[in-house]
DRENNU-59892 format. One record per residue (C-alpha): residue in one letter; chain; x, y, z. Coordinates in nm, 4 decimals, decimal comma, always signed. Example, Ala and Ser with C-alpha at 12.3 -4.5 7.8 and 13.67 -1.06 7.14 Angstrom:
BEGIN
['A' 'A' [+1,2300 -0,4500 +0,7800]];
['S' 'A' [+1,3670 -0,1060 +0,7140]];
# end
This chain:
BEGIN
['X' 'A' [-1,6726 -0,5726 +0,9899]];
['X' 'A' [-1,6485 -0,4955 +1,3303]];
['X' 'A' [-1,6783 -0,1046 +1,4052]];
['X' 'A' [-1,6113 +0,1166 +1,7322]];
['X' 'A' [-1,7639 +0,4248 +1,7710]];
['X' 'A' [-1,6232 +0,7811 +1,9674]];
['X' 'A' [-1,9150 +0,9745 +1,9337]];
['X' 'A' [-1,7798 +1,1368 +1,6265]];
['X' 'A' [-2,0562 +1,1684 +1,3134]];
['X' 'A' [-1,8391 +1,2262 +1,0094]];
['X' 'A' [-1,9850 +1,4485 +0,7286]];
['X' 'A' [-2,1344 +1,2564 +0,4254]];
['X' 'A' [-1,8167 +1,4040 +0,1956]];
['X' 'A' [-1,6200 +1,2058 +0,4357]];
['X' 'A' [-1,7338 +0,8606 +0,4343]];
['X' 'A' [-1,6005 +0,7842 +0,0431]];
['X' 'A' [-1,2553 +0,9015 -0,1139]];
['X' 'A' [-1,2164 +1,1353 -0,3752]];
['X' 'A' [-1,0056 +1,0023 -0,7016]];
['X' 'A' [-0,7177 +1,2365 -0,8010]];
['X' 'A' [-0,4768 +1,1939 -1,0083]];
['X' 'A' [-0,1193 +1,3166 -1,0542]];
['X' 'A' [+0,1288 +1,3792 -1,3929]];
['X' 'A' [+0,4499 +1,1717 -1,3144]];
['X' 'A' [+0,7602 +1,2321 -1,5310]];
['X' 'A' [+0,9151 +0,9176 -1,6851]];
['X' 'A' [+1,1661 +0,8049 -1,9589]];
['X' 'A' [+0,8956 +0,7639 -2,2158]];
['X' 'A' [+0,5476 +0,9839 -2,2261]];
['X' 'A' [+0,4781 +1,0282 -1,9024]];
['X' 'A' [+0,1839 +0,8577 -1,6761]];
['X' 'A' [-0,0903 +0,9181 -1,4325]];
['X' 'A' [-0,1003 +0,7481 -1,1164]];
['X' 'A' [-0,4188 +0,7803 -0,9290]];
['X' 'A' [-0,4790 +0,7826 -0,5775]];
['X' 'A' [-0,8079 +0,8223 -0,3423]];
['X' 'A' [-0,8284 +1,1543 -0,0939]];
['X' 'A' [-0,9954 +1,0894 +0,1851]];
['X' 'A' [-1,0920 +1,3634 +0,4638]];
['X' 'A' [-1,0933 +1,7410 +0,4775]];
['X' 'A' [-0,8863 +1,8613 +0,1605]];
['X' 'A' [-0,7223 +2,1152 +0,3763]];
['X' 'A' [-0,6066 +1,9371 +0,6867]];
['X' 'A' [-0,2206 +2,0119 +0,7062]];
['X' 'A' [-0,1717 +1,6580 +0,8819]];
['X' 'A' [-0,1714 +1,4440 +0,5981]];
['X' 'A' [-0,1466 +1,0447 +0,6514]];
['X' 'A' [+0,0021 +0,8076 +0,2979]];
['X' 'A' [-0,1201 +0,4519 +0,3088]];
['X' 'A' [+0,0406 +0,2869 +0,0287]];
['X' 'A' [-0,0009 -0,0721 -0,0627]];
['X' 'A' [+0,1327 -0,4360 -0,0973]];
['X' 'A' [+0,2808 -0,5671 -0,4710]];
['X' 'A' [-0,0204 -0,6495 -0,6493]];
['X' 'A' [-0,2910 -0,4319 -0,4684]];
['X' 'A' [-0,4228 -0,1064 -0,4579]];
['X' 'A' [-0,5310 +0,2021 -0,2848]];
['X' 'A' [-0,8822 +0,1001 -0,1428]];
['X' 'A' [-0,6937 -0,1713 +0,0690]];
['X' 'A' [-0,7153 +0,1030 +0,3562]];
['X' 'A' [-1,0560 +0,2325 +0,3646]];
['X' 'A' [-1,1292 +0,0451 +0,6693]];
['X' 'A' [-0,8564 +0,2356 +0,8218]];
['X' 'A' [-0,9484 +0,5597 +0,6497]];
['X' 'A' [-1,2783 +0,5415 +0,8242]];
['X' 'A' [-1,0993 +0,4755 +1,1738]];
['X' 'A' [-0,8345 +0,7164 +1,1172]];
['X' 'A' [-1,1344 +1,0267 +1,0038]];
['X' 'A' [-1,3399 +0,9259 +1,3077]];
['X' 'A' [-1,0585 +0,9079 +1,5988]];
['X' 'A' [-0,9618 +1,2502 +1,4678]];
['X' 'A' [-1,3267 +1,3606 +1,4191]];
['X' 'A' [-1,2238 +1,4229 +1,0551]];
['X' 'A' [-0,9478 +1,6845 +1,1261]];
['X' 'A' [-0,6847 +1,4896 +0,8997]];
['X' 'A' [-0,6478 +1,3727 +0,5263]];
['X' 'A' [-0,5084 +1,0426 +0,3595]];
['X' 'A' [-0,3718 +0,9664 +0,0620]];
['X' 'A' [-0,4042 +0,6580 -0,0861]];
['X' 'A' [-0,2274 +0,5850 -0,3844]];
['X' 'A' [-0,2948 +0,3180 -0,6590]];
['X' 'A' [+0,0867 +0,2947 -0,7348]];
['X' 'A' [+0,1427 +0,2567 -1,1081]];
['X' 'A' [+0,0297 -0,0506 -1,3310]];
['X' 'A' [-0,2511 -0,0882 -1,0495]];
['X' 'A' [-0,5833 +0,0041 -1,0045]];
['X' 'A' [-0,6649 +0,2951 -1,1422]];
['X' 'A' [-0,3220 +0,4183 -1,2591]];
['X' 'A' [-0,1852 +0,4079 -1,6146]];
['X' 'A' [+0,0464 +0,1051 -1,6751]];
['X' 'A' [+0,3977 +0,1460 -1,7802]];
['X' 'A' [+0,5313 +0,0942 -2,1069]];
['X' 'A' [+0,8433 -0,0569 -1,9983]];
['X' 'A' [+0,8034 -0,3761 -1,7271]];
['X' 'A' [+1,1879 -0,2631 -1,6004]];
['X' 'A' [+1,0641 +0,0179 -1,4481]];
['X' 'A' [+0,7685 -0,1688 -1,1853]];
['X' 'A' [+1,0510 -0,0762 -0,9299]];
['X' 'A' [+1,0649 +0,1126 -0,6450]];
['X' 'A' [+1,2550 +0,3871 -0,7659]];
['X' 'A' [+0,9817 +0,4355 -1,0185]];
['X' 'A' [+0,7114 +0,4324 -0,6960]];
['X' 'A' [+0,8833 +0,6688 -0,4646]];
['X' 'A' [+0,9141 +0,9172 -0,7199]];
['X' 'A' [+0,5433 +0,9022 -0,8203]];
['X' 'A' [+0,4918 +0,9524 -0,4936]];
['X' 'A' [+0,7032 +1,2280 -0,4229]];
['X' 'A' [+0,5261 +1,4053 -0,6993]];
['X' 'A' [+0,1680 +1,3968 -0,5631]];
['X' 'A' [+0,2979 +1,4687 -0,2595]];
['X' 'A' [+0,4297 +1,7918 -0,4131]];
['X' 'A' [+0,0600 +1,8426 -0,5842]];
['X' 'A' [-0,1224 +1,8049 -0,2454]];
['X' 'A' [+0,1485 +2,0302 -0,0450]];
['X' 'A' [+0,0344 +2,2711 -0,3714]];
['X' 'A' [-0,3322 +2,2366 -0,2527]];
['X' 'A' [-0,3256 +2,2802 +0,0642]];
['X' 'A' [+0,0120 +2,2758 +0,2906]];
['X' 'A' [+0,1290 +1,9640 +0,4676]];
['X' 'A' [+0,2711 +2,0351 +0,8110]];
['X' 'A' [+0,2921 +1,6944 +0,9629]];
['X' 'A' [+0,3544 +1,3562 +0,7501]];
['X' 'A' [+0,2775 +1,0473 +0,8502]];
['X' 'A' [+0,3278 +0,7348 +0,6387]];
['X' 'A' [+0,1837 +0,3665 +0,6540]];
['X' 'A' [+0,3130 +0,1383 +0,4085]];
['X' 'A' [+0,2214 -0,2588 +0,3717]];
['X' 'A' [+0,4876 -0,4899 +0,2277]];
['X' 'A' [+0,6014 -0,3047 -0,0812]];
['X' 'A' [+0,4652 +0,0201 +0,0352]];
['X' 'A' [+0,6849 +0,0028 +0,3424]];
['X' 'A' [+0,9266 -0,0353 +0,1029]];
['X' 'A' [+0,8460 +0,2831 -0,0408]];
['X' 'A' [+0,8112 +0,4459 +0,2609]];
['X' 'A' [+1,1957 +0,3144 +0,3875]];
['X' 'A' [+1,3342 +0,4764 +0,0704]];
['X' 'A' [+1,1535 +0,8250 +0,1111]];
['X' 'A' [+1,2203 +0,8301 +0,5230]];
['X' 'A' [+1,5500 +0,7474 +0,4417]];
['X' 'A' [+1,6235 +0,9838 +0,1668]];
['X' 'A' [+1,7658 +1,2706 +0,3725]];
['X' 'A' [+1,8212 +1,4550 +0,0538]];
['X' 'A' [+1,4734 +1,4821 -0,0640]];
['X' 'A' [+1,3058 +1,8290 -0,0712]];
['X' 'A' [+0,9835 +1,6679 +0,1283]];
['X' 'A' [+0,6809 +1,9169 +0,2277]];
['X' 'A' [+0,7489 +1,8133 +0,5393]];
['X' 'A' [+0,9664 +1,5023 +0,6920]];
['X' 'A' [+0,7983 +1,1934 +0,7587]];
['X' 'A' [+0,7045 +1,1958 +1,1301]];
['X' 'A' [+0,5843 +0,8790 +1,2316]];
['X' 'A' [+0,6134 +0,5829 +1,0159]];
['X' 'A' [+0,4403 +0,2137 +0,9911]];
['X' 'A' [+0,5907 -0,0411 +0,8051]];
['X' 'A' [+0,3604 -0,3015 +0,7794]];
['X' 'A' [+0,5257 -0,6782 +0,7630]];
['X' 'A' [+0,8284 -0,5616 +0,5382]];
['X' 'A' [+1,1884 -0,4991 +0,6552]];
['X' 'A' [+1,5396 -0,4644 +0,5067]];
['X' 'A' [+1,5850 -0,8344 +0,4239]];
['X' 'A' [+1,2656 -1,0279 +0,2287]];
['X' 'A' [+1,2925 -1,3481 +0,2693]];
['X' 'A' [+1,3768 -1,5317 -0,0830]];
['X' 'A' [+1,1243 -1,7659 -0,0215]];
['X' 'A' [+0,8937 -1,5447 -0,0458]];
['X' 'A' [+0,9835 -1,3724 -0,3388]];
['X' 'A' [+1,0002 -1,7088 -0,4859]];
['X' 'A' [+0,6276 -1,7302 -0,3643]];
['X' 'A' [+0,5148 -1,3981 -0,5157]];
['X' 'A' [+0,7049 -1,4729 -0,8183]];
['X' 'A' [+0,4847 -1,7517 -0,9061]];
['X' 'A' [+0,1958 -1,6203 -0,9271]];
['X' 'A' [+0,1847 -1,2349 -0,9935]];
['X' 'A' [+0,0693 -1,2012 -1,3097]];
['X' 'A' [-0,0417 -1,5127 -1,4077]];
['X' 'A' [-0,4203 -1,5341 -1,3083]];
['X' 'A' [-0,7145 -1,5568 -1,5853]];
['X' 'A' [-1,0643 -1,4347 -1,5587]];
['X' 'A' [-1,3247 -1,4812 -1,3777]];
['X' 'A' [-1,7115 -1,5360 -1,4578]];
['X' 'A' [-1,8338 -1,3736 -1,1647]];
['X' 'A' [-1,6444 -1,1056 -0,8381]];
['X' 'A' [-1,7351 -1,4300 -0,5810]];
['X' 'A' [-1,5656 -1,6699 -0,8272]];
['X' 'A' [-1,2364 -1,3945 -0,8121]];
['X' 'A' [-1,2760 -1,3654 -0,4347]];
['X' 'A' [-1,2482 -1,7316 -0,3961]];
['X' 'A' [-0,9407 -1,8002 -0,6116]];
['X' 'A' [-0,7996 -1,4480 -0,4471]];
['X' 'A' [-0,8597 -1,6028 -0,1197]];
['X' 'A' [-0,6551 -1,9377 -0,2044]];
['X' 'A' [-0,3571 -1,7220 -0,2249]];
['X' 'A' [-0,4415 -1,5186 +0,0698]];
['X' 'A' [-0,4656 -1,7300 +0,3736]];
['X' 'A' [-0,1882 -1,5324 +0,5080]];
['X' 'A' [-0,3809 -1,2320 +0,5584]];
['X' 'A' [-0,5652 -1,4036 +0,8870]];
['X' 'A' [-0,9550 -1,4370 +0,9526]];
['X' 'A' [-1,1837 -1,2218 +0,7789]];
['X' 'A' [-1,5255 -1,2358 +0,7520]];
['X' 'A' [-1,6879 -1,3390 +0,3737]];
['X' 'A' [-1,8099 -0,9303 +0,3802]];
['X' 'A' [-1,4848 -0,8086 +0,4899]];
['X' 'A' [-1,3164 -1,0148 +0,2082]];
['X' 'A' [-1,5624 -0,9440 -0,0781]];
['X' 'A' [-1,5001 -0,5538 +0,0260]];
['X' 'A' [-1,1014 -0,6202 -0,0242]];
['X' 'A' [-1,1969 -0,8007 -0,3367]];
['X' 'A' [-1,3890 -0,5727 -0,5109]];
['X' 'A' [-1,1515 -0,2943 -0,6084]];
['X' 'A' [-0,8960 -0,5564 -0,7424]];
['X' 'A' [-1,1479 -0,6517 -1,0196]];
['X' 'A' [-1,2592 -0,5005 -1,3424]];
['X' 'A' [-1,4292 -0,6571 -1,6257]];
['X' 'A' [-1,2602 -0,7454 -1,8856]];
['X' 'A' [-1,4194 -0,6110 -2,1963]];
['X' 'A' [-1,3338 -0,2463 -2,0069]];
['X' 'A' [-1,0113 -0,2536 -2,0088]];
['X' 'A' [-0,7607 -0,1417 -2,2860]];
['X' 'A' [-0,3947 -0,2285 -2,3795]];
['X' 'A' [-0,2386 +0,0414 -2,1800]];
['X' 'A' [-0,4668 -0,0261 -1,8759]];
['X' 'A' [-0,6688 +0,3016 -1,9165]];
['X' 'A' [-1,0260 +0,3232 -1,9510]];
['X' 'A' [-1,0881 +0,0983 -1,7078]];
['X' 'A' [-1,4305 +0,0101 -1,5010]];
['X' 'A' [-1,4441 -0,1605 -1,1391]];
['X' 'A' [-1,6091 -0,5045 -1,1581]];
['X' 'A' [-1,9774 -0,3327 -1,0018]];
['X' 'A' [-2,0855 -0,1166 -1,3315]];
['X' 'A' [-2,0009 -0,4216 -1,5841]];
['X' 'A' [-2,0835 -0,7431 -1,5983]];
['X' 'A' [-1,8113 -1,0293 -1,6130]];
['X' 'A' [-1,5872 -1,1825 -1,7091]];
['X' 'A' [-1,3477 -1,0273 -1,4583]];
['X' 'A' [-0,9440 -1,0016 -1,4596]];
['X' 'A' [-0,7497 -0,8468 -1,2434]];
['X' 'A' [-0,6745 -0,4530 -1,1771]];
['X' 'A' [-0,2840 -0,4686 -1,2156]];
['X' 'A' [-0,0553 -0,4766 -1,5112]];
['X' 'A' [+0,0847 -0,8734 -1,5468]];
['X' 'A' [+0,4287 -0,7399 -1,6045]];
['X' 'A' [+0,4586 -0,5963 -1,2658]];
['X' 'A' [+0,6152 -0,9336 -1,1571]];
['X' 'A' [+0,8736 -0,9358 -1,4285]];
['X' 'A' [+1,1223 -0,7490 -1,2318]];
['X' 'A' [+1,0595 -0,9717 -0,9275]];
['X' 'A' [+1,1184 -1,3152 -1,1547]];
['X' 'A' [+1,4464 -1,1798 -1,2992]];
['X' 'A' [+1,5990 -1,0927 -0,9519]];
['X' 'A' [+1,9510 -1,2806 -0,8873]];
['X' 'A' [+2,0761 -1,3386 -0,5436]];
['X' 'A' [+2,3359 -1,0885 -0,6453]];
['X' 'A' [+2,1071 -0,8280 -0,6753]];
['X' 'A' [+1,8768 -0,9553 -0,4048]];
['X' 'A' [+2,2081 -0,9159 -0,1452]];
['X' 'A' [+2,3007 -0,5463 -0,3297]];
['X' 'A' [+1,9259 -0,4225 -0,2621]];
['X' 'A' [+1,9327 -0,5043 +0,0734]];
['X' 'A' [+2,2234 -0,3596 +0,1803]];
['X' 'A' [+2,0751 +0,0015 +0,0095]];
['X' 'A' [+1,7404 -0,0666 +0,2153]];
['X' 'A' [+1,9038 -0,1179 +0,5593]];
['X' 'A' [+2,1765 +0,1720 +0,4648]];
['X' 'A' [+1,7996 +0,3596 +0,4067]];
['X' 'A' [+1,6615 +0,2025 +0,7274]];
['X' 'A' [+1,9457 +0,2697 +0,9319]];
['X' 'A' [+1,9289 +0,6676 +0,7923]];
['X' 'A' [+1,5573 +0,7210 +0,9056]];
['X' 'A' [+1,4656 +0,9835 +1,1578]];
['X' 'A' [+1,0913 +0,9152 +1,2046]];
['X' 'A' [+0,9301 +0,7205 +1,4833]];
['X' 'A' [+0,8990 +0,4082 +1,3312]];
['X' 'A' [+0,6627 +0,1215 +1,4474]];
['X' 'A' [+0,6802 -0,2239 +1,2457]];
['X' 'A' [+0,4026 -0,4608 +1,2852]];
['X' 'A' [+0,4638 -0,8137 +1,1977]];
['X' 'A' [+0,2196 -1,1504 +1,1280]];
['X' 'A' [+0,3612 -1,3761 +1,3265]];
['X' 'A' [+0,3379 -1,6482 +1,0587]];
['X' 'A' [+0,5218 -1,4259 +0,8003]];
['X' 'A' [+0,7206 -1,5870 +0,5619]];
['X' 'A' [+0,8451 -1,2735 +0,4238]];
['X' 'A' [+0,9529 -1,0491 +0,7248]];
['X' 'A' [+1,1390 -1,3239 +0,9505]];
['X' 'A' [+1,1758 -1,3068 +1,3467]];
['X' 'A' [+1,5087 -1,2260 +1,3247]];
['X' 'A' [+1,5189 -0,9425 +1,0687]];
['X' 'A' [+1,2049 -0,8329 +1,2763]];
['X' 'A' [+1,4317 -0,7805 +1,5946]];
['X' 'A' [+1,7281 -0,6117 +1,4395]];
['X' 'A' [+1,4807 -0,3479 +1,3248]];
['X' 'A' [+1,4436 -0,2773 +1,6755]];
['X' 'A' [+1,8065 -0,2174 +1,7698]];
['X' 'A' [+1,9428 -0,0414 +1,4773]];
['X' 'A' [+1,8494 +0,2665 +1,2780]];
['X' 'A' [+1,4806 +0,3836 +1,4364]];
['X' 'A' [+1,4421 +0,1434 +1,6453]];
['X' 'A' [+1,1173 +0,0549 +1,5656]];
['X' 'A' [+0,8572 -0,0745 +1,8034]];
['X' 'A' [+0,7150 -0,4209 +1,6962]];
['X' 'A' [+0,3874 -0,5068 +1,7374]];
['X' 'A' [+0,2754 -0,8600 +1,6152]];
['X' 'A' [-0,0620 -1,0210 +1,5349]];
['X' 'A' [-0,0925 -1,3619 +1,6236]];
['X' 'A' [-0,2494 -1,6632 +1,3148]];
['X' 'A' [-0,1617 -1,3748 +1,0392]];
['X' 'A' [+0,0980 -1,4721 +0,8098]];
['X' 'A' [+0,2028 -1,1759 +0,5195]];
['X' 'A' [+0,0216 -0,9365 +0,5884]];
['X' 'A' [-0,1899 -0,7792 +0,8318]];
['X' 'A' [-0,4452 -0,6270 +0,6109]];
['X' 'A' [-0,5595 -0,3769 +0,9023]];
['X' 'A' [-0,8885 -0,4871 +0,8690]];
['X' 'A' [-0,9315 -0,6400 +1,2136]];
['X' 'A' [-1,0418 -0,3746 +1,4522]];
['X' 'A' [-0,7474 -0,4858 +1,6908]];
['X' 'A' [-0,5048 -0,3826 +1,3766]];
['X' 'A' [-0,6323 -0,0264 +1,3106]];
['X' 'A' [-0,6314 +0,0586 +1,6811]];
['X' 'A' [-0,2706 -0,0280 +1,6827]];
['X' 'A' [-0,2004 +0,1978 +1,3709]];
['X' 'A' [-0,4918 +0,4774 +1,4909]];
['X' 'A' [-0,3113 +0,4940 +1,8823]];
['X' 'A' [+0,0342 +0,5510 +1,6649]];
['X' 'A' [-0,0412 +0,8131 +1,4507]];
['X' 'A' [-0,3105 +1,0139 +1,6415]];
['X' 'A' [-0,1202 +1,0041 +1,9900]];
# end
């Protein structure tokens, strides 16, 4: 991975996130959803980096790591593994993998941290279905937030997702096996991932890792789970199957009504807004891409050239884009 240096030495609490957890209210029992705090506990600027569909919260820690050492550690970030990922409790009811469901988990460990420690300026960078997210708390003017969101990054995701590429996502989420070792996982991860643009075999295998756990460790309701390092194979992955049961039911109908709510969102959002794009995407098109920069925030777009869906702000060119937005 490349790295840059400002001459910063973070402390040795800094360098790895802490796993939390937060209680979040739902029409059965309840459920946890973790996240990972990175950073000084009581910085009141607080930055939310929330993931794509079928990923999870240690897809930033590259960022994380840029973000503590451009600010010389005077900031903390959130990263949540939104539920039926990662280290989160799955749901017991597939219908509710929706992103009503994720913005209010999120609003509620929002609420926990503002407990800890009060949050005076809110950032928010969300990838694909975390931009998502992000649209429907920005544009929820009603919501009794900490603090508003301030700036925003929506990475690769708009109003409009192209149906192809729900199609795409459809036809796989959920439907992978196991795998006898993490560089057997990586590979077949990888054949579905050519979007994300170059990366190095170590900068892969690091985005790999945390989307793994073995097997054996794993129980019915996703709990008691272990990452793929402390047990040996075979491996599955670190998401619920069913998440992509609402996304393979979708009808155009309700593919057209959903849109019109997220640009009606979109079009309501007061932060400073900056949309990055793959140029290659085959879920955020050109065209939707452009209208996001004449209507609502007007967003700034930045693209990244041979990246399809997404940019996995990995590259060092990616996080400087993000770290100049949010720390300027």
């Amino acid at each position: 991975m490349q790295r840059e240096h400002y001459g910063h030495t973070l402390p040795e609490n800094m360098t790895e996130p802490q796993l939390e957890f937060v209680a979040c209210p739902d029409n059965q029992d309840g459920h946890r959803m973790a996240y990972w705090l990175w950073g000084d506990a009581q910085a009141p600027h607080l930055v939310v980096c929330v993931h794509g569909l079928t990923r999870q919260g240690r897809d930033f820690d590259a960022l994380a790591r840029t973000l503590l050492e451009r600010s010389n550690g005077r900031i903390r970030i959130a990263c949540p593994d939104i539920v039926g990922r990662g280290q989160s409790d799955w749901l017991r009811d597939p219908n509710a993998y929706q992103v009503p469901t994720y913005a209010a988990d999120v609003f509620a460990m929002l609420t926990q941290l503002h407990a800890a420690s009060r949050i005076e300026s809110l950032d928010w960078v969300g990838t694909s279905m975390g931009g998502l997210i992000g649209m429907g708390i920005a544009g929820n003017t009603q919501l009794p937030m900490p603090a508003p969101i301030r700036r925003l990054v929506l990475n690769d995701v708009g109003p409009v997702v192209n149906r192809e590429a729900i199609e795409r996502i459809g036809a796989y989420v959920g439907k992978s096996g196991s795998y006898d070792s993490v560089q057997q996982a990586a590979d077949a991860m990888w054949a579905l991932s050519t979007g994300f643009g170059a990366h190095t075999p170590e900068e892969w295998l690091a985005l790999s890792r945390p989307m793994l756990v073995a097997a054996s460790s794993r129980s019915a309701d996703g709990r008691s789970k272990v990452v793929a390092e402390q047990q040996g194979g075979p491996y599955v992955l670190h998401y619920d199957p069913a998440i992509g049961e609402p996304i393979r039911a979708l009808t155009p109908e309700a593919i057209s009504q959903g849109e019109a709510i997220m640009w009606a969102l979109y079009d309501a959002i007061q932060a400073r807004t900056l949309l990055l794009r793959g140029a290659q995407s085959d879920l955020l098109s050109s065209a939707t891409a452009q209208a996001m920069t004449e209507r609502g925030p007007r967003a700034r777009l930045v693209e990244f050239e041979n990246v399809g869906h997404a940019p996995t702000l990995v590259a060092l060119n990616q996080r400087q884009v993000v770290a100049d937005f949010l720390l300027h």
